[in-house]
SEDOVO-330679 format. One record per residue (C-alpha): x, y, z; residue in three letters; residue number from 1; chain. Coordinates in pm, 1 decimal. Layout:
// residues N
SITE         px         py         pz   residu   num   chaine
SITE          X          Y          Z      ala   NUM        A
...
***
This chain:
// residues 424
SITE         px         py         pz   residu   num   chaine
SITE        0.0        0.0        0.0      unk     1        A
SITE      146.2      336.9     -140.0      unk     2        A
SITE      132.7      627.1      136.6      unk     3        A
SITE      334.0      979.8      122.8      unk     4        A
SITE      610.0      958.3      416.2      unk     5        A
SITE      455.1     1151.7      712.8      unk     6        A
SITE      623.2     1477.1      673.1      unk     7        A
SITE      592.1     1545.6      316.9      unk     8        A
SITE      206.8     1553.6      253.0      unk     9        A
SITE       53.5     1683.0      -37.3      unk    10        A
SITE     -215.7     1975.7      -16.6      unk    11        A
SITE     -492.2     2068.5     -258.6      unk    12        A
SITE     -313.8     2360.1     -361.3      unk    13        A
SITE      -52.2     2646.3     -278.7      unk    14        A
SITE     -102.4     2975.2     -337.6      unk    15        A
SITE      167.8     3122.6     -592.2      unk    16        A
SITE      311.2     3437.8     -413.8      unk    17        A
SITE      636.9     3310.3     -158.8      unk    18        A
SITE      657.3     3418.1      173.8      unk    19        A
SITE      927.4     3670.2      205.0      unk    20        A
SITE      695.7     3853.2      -94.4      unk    21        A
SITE      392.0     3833.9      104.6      unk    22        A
SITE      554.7     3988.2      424.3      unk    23        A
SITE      683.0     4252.5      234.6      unk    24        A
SITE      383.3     4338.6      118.3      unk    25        A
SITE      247.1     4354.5      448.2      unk    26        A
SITE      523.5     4552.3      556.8      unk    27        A
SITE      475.2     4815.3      276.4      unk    28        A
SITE       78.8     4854.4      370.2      unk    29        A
SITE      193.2     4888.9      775.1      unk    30        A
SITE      515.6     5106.9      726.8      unk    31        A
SITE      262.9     5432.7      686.8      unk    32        A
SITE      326.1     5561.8      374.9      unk    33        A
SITE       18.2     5619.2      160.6      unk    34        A
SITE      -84.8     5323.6     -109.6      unk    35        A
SITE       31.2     5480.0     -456.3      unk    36        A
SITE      -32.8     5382.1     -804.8      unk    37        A
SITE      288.7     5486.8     -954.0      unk    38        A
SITE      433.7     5071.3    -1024.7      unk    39        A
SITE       62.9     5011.5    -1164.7      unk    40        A
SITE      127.5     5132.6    -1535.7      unk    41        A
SITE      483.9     4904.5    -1498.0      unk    42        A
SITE      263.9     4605.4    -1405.1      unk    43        A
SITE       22.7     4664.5    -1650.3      unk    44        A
SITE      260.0     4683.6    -1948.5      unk    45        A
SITE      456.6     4375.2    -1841.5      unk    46        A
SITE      152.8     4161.2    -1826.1      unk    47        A
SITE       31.7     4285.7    -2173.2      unk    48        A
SITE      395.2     4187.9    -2255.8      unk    49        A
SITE      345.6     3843.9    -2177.7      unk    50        A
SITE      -18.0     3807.5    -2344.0      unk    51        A
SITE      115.9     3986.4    -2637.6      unk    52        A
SITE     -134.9     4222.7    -2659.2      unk    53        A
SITE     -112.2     4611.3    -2617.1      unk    54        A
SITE     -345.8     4704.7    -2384.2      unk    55        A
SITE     -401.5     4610.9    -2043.2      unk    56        A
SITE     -548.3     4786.6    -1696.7      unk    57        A
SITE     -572.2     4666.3    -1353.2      unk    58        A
SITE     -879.8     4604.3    -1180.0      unk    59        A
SITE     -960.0     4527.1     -806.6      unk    60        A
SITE    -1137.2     4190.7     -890.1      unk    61        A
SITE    -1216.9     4009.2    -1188.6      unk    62        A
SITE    -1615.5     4052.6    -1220.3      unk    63        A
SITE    -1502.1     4383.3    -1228.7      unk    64        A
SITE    -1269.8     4378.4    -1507.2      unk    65        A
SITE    -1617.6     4221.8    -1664.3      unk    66        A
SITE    -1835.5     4467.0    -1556.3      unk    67        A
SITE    -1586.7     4760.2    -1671.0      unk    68        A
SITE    -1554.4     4565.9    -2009.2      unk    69        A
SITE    -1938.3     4483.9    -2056.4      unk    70        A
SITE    -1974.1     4872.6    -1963.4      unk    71        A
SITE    -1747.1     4990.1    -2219.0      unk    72        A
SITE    -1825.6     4788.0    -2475.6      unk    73        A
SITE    -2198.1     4965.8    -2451.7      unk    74        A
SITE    -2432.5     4670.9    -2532.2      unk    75        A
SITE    -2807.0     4747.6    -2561.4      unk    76        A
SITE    -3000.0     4636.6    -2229.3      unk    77        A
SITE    -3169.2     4269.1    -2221.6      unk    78        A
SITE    -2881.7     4171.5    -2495.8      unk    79        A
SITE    -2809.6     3782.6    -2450.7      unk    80        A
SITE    -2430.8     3691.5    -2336.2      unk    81        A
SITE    -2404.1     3322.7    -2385.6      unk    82        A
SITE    -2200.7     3154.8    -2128.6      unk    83        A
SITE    -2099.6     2865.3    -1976.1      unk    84        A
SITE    -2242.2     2787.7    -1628.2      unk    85        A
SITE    -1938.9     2686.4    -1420.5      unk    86        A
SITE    -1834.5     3001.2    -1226.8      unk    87        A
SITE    -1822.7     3204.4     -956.1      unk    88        A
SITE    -2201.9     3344.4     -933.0      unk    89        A
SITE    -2068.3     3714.8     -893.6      unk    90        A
SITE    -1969.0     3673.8    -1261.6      unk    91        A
SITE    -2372.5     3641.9    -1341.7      unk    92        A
SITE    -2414.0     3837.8    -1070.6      unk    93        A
SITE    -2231.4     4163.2    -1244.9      unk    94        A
SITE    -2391.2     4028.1    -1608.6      unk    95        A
SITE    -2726.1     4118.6    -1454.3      unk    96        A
SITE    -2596.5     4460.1    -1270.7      unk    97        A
SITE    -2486.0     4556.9    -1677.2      unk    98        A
SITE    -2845.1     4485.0    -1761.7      unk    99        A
SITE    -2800.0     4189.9    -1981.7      unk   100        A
SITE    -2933.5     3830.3    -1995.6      unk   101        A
SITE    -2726.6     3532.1    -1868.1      unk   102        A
SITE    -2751.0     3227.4    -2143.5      unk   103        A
SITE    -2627.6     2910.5    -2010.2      unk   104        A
SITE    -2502.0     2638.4    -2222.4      unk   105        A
SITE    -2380.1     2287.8    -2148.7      unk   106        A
SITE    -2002.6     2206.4    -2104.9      unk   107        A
SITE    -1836.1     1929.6    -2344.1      unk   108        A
SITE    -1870.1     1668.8    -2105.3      unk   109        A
SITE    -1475.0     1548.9    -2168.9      unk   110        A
SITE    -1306.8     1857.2    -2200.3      unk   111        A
SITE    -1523.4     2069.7    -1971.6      unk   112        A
SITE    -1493.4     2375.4    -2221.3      unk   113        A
SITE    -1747.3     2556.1    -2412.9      unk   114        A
SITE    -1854.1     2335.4    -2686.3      unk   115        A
SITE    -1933.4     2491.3    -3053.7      unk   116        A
SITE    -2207.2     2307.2    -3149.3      unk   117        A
SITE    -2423.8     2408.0    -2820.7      unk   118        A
SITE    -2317.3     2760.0    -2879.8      unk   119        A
SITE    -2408.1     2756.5    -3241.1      unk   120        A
SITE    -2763.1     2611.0    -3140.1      unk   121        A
SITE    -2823.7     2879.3    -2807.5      unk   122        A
SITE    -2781.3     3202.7    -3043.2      unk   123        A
SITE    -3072.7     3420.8    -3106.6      unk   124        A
SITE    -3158.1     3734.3    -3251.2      unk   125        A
SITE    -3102.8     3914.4    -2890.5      unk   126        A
SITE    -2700.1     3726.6    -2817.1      unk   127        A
SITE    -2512.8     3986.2    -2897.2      unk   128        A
SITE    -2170.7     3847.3    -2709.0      unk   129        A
SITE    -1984.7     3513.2    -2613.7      unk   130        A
SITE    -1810.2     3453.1    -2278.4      unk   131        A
SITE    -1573.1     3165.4    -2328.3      unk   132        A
SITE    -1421.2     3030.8    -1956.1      unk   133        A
SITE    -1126.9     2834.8    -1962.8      unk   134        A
SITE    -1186.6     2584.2    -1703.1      unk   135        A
SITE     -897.1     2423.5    -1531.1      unk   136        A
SITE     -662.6     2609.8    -1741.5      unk   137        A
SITE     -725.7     2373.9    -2099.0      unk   138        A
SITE     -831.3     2491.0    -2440.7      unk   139        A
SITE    -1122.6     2457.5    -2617.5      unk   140        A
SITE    -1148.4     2529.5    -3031.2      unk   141        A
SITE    -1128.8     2852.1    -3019.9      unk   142        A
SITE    -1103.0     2913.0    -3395.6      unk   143        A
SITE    -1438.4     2724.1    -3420.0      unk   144        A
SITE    -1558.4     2989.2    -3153.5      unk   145        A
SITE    -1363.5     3288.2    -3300.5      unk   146        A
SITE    -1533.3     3233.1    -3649.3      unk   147        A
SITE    -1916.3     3142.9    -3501.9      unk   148        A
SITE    -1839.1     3511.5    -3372.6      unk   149        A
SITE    -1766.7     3661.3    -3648.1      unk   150        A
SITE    -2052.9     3518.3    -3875.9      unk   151        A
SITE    -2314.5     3644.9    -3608.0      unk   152        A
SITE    -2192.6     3978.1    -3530.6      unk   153        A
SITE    -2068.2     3881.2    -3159.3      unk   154        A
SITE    -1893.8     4027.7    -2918.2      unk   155        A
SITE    -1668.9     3749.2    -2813.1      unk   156        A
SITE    -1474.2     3769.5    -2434.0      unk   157        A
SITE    -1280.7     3513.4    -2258.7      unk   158        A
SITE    -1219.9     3469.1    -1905.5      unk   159        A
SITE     -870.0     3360.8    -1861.5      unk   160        A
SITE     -830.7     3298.3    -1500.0      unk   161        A
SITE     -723.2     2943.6    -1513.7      unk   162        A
SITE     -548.6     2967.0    -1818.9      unk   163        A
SITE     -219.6     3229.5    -1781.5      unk   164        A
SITE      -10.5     3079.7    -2074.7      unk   165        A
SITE     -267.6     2844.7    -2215.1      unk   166        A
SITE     -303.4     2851.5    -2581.5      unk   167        A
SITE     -492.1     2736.3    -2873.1      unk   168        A
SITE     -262.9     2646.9    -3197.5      unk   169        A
SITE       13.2     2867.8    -3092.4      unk   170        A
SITE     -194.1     3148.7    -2951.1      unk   171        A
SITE     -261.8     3232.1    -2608.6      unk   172        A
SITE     -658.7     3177.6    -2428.8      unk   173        A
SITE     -792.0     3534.9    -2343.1      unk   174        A
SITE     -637.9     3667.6    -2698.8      unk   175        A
SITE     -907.3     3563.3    -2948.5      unk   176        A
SITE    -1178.7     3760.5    -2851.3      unk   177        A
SITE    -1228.9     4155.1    -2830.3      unk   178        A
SITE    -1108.3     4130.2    -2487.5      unk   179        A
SITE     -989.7     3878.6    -2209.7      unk   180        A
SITE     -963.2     3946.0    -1836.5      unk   181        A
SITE     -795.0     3742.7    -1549.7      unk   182        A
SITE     -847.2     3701.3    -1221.9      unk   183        A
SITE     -545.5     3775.7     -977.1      unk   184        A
SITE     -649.4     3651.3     -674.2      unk   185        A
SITE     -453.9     3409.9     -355.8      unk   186        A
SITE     -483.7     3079.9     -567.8      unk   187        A
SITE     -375.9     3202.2     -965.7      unk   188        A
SITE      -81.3     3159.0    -1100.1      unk   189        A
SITE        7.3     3546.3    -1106.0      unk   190        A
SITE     -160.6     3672.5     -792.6      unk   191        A
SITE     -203.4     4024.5     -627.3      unk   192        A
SITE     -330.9     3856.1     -347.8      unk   193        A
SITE     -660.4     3987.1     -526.1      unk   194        A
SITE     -769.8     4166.9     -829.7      unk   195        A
SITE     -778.2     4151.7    -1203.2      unk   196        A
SITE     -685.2     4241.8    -1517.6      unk   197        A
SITE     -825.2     4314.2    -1889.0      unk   198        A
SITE     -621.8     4290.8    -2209.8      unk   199        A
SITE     -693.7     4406.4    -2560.2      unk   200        A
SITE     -603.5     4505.8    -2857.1      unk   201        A
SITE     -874.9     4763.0    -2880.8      unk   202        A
SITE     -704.2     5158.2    -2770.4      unk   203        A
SITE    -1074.4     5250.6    -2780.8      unk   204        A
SITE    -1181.9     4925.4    -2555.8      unk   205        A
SITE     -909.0     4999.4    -2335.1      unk   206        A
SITE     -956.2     5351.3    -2260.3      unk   207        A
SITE    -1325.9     5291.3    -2187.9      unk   208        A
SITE    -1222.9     5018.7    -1957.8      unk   209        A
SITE     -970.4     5285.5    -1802.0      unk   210        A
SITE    -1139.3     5566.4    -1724.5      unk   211        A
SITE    -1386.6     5348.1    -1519.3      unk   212        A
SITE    -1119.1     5223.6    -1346.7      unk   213        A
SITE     -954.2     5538.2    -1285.9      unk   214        A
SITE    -1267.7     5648.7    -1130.1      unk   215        A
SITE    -1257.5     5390.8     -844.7      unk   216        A
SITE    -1142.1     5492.5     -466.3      unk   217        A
SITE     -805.6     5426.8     -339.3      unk   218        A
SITE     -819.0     5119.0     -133.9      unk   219        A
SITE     -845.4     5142.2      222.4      unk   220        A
SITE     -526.3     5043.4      381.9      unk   221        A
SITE     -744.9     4764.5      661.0      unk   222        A
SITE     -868.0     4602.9      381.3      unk   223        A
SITE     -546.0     4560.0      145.5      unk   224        A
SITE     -387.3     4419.7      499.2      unk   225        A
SITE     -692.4     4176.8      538.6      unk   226        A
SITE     -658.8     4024.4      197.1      unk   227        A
SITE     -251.3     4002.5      191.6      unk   228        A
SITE     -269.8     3870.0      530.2      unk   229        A
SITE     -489.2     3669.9      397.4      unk   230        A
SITE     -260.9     3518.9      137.4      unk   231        A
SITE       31.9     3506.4      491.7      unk   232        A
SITE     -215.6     3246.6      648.0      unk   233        A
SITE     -289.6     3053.2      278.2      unk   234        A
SITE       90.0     3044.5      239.1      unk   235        A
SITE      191.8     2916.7      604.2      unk   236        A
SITE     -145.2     2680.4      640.6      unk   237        A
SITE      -25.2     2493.1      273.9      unk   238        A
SITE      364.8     2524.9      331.9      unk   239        A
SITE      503.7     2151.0      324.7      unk   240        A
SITE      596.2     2141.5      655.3      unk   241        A
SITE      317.0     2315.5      821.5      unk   242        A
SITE       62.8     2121.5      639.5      unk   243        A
SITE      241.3     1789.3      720.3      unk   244        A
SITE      247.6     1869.0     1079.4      unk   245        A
SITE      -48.5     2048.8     1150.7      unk   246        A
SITE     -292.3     2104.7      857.2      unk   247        A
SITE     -303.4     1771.7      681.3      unk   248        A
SITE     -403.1     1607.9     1052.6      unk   249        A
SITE     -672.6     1843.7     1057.2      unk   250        A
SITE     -786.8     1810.5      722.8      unk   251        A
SITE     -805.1     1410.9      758.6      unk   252        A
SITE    -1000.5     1389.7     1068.3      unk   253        A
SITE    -1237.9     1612.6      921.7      unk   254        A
SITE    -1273.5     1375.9      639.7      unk   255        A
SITE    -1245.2     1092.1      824.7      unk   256        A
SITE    -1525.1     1205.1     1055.5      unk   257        A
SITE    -1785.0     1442.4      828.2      unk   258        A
SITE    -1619.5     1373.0      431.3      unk   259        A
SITE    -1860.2     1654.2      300.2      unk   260        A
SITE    -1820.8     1934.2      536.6      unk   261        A
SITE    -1511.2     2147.3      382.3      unk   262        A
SITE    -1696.8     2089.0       61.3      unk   263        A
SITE    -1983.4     2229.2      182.7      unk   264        A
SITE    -1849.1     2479.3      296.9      unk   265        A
SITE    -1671.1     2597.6       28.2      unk   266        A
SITE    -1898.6     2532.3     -234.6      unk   267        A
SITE    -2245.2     2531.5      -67.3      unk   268        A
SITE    -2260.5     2863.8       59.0      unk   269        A
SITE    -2550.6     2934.1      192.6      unk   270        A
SITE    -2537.9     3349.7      182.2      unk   271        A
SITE    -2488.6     3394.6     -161.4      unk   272        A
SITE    -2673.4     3639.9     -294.7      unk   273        A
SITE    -2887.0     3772.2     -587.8      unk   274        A
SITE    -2741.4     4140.6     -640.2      unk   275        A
SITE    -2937.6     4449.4     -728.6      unk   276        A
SITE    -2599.5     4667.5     -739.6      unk   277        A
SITE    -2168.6     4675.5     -726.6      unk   278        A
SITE    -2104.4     4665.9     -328.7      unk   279        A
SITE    -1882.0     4906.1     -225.0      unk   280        A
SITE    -1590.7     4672.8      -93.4      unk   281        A
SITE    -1576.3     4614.6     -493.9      unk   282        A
SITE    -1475.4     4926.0     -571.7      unk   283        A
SITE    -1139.4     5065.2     -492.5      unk   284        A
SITE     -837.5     5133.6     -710.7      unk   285        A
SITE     -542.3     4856.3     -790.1      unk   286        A
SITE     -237.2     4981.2     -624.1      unk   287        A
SITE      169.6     4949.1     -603.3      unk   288        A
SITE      190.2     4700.5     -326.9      unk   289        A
SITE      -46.1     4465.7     -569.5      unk   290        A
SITE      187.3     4551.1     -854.8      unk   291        A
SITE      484.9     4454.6     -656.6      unk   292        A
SITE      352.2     4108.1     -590.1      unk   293        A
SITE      242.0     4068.1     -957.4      unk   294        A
SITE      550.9     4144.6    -1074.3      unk   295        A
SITE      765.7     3895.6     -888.4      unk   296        A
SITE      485.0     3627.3     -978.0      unk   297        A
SITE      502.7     3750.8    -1352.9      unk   298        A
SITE      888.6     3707.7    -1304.7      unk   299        A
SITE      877.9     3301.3    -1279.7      unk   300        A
SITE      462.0     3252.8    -1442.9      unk   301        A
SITE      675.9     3017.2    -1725.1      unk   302        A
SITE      904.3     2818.3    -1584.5      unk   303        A
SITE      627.1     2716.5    -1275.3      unk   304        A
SITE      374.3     2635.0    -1588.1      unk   305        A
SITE      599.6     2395.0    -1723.6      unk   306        A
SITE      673.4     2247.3    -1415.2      unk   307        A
SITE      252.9     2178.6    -1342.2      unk   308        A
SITE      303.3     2090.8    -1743.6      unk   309        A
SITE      528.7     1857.5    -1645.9      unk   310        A
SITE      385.0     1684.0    -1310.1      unk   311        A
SITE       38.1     1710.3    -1545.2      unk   312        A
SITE      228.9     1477.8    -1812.6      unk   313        A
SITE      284.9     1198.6    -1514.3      unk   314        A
SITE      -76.6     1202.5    -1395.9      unk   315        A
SITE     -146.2     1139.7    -1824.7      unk   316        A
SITE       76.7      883.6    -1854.1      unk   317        A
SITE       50.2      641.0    -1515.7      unk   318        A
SITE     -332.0      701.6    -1529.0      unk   319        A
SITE     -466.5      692.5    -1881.5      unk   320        A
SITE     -406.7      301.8    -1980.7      unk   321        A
SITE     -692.5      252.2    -1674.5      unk   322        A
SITE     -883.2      530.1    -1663.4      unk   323        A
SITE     -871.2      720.6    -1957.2      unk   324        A
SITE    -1268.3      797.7    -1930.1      unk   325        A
SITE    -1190.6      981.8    -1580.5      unk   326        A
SITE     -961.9     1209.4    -1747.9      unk   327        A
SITE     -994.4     1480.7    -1978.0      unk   328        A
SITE    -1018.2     1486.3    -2369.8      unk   329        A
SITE     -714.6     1733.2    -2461.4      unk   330        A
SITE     -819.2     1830.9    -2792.0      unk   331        A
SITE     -473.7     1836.9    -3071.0      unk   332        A
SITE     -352.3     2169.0    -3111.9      unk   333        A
SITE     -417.2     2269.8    -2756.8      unk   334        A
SITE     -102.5     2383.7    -2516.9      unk   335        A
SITE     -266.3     2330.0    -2209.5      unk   336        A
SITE     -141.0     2432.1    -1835.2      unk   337        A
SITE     -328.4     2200.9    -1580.6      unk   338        A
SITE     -422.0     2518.0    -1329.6      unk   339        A
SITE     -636.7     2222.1    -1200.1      unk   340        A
SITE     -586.7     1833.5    -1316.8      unk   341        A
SITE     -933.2     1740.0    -1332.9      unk   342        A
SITE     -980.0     1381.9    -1264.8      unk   343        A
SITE    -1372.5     1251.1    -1262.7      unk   344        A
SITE    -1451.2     1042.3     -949.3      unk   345        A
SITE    -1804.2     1007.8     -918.5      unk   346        A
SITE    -1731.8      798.3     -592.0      unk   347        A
SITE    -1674.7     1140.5     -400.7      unk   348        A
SITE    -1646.2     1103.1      -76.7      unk   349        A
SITE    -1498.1      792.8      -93.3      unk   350        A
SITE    -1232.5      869.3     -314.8      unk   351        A
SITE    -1150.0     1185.9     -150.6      unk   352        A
SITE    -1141.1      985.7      256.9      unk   353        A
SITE     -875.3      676.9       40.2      unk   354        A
SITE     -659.9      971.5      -99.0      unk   355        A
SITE     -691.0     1203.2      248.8      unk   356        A
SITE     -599.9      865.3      423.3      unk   357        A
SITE     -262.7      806.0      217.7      unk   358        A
SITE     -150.7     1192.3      239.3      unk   359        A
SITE     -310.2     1329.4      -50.3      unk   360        A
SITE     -535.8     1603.7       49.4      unk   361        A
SITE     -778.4     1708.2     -241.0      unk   362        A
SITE    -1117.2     1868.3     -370.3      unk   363        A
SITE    -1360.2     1924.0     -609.3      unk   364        A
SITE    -1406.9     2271.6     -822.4      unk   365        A
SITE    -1506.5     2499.9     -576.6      unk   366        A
SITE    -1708.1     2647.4     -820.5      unk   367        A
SITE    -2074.9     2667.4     -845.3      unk   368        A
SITE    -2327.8     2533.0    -1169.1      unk   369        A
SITE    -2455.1     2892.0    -1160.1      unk   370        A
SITE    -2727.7     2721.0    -1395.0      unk   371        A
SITE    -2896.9     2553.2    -1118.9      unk   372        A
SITE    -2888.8     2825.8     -818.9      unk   373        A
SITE    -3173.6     2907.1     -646.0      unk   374        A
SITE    -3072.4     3302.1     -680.5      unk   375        A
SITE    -3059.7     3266.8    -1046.6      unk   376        A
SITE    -3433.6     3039.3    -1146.2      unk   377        A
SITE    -3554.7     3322.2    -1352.6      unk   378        A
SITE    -3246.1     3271.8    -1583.8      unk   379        A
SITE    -3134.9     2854.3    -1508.6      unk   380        A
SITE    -3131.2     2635.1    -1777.3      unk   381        A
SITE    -3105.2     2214.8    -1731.0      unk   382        A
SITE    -2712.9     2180.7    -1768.1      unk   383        A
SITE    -2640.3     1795.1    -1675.0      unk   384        A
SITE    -2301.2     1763.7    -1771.1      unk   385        A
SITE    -2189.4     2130.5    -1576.7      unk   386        A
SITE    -2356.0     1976.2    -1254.8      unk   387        A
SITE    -2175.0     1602.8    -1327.2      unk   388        A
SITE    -1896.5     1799.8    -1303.2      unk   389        A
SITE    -1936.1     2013.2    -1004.3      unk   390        A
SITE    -2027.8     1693.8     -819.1      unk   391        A
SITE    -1746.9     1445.7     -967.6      unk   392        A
SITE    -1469.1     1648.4    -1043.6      unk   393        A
SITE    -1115.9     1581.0     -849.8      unk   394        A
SITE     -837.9     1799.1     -838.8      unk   395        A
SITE     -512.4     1640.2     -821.3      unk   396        A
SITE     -258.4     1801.3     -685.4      unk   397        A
SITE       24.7     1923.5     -973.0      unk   398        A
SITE      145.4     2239.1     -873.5      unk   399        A
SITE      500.6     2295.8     -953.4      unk   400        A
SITE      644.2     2279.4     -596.4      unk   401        A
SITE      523.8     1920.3     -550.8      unk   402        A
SITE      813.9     1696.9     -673.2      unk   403        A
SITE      785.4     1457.6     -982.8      unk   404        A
SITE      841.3     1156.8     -745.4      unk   405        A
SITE      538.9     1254.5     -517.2      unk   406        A
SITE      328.5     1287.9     -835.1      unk   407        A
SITE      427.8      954.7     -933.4      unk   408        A
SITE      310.8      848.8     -566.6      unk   409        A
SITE       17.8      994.9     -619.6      unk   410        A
SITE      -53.5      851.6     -936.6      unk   411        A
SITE       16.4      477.3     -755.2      unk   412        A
SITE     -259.2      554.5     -468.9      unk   413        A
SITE     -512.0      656.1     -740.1      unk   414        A
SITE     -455.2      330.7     -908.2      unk   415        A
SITE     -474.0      153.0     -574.1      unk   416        A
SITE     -843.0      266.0     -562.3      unk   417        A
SITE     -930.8      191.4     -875.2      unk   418        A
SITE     -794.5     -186.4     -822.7      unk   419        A
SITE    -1055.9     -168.4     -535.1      unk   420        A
SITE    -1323.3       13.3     -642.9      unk   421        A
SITE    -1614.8     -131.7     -888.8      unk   422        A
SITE    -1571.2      191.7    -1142.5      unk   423        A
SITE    -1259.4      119.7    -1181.2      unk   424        A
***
């Protein structure tokens, strides 16, 4: 029986900012000074540098990049935006603030992207855009998408969260479309500790999106602190030895005990809400110390892809002779960078207590089929293969600070349940 030597456990996930980083920005927000803006345009121009695009401006979160986009963009009220339903519900949440329509479509069941043909069939003479999400960081067809676009007059926006350095055919996710915008929060591969980011290569775009954004408050300094201290306890709570020694024990008698109750409450919140308006906390100007962070993160983004890239590759190989219908289809001409390794284990619980029990700590998508939420009825659609998902999803672990050999244990304990499991 395969289990991970007692102090070298693996966690779900690590967040992407180091340590010394995250105290400095701490110590930048507590030193007195006043939060500036003046390392913003620097940050803004390198990550446009990477994406290859010419245009890009900070945001403090990610629906906001959308809503600043949708804003800009001018689109007449009630217009459709077809979308996929696997996402956080502020997304639809900010859709509806803009005054358009939500339009869910069903996920390819086996790559968990956006798939043409249900796009093709959900367009009516109200869609007047496209948001494409690239789950897990893989690629869908995106010249398929890109020319259903074009024939229909659509707008056509990506959300790139998962997906820094991800590309379709040689060109990067969150590039095709009129514009693209990341999320930058504790768990991405280039984090602020929060925030986001749009890219285009639209001036006009841009500058709409801009002036918005330059219109936001400065951040209060308590809540910057909150969110990188934040990221401090992420950081210390997943660090190997920590989590060997203290998390990981935690973690397992939880499971052990009640298997669905971090799942629950992570991904069954109760308080979510329908929103009428942009709260306030929203709204509040990127600043330096977030540029600082993104920078350093910007400064090592490809080299740590290839690395999950590369601990993705093991998973591929060591699993897919047994249980290549529990991974995903990764269509040919797709460079994909396994944000997430998606592995389908409709046994749930069960598989998550036999990994939990032999040192692997892992999840499902903490996301939400936004389809299927109470708050949203007026707008849900039936979506089966978006709430398969939700509910059978795994993560396993890849990110680039586990080592190759621990993948390759990892891989050996997953094939240890299916040896004893009847779905396998």
């Amino acid at each position: 029986m395969t289990t991970l030597p007692w102090y070298d456990r693996i966690p779900r996930t690590r967040i992407y900012l180091k340590l010394p980083e995250i105290i400095g920005g701490l110590a930048g927000v507590i030193s007195g000074a006043e939060v500036g803006e003046e390392r913003v345009g620097t940050f803004e121009q390198a990550f446009a540098g990477m994406m290859g695009v010419g245009q890009a401006v900070a945001e403090p979160y990610a629906r906001i990049a959308l809503y600043h986009v949708v804003m800009a963009l001018n689109l007449p009220a009630g217009s459709e935006i077809i979308m996929t339903p696997i996402t956080i519900h502020d997304i639809v949440n900010v859709l509806l603030i803009a005054g358009l329509k939500p339009v869910f479509v069903d996920i390819d069941p086996q790559t968990y992207q956006m798939d043409p043909d249900r796009l093709l069939q959900a367009i009516t003479p109200k869609t007047r855009a496209v948001l494409v999400t690239h789950l897990f960081g893989l690629a869908t067809d995106m010249d398929h998408i890109q020319s259903l676009c074009r024939q229909h007059g659509l707008v056509l926006l990506e959300d790139g969260s998962h997906a820094y350095n991800a590309a379709w055919k040689g060109r990067k996710l969150g590039t095709f479309g009129d514009a693209g915008f990341f999320s930058l929060s504790s768990l991405k591969a280039v984090s602020t500790g929060y925030g986001g980011m749009v890219i285009t290569r639209e001036p006009g775009l841009a500058e709409g999106v801009r002036q918005q954004a330059r219109q936001l408050p400065a951040v209060a300094k308590k809540h910057l602190w909150a969110i990188i201290f934040r990221n401090l306890i992420l950081n210390l709570a997943t660090h190997p030895v920590f989590f060997s020694w203290s998390t990981f024990p935690l973690v397992r008698w939880i499971s052990d005990r009640s298997p669905e109750t971090i799942r629950k409450m992570q991904t069954d919140n109760p308080h979510v809400l329908r929103l009428r308006e942009l709260p306030a906390s929203w709204l509040w100007k990127f600043n330096d110390v977030q540029a600082g962070l993104g920078l350093e993160c910007l400064s090592r983004v490809q080299g740590w892809d290839e690395k999950r890239r590369q601990n993705a590759q093991i998973l591929l190989e060591r699993l897919g002779g047994v249980a290549r219908d529990r991974l995903p289809r990764l269509l040919e001409g797709s460079h994909n960078v396994f944000w997430r390794f998606p592995f389908r284990a409709p046994e749930g619980a069960g598989f998550r207590r036999f990994m939990a029990r032999r040192g692997v700590d892992l999840t499902t998508t903490l996301l939400p089929c936004c389809s299927s939420m109470p708050i949203f009825a007026d707008i849900g659609r039936e979506t089966p293969h978006a709430q398969r998902a939700v509910r059978e999803v795994h993560f396993l672990p890849v990110h680039p600070t586990i080592h190759p050999d621990r993948i390759h244990q990892q891989a050996e304990i997953v094939l240890e349940f299916l040896k004893h499991t009847p779905h396998g």
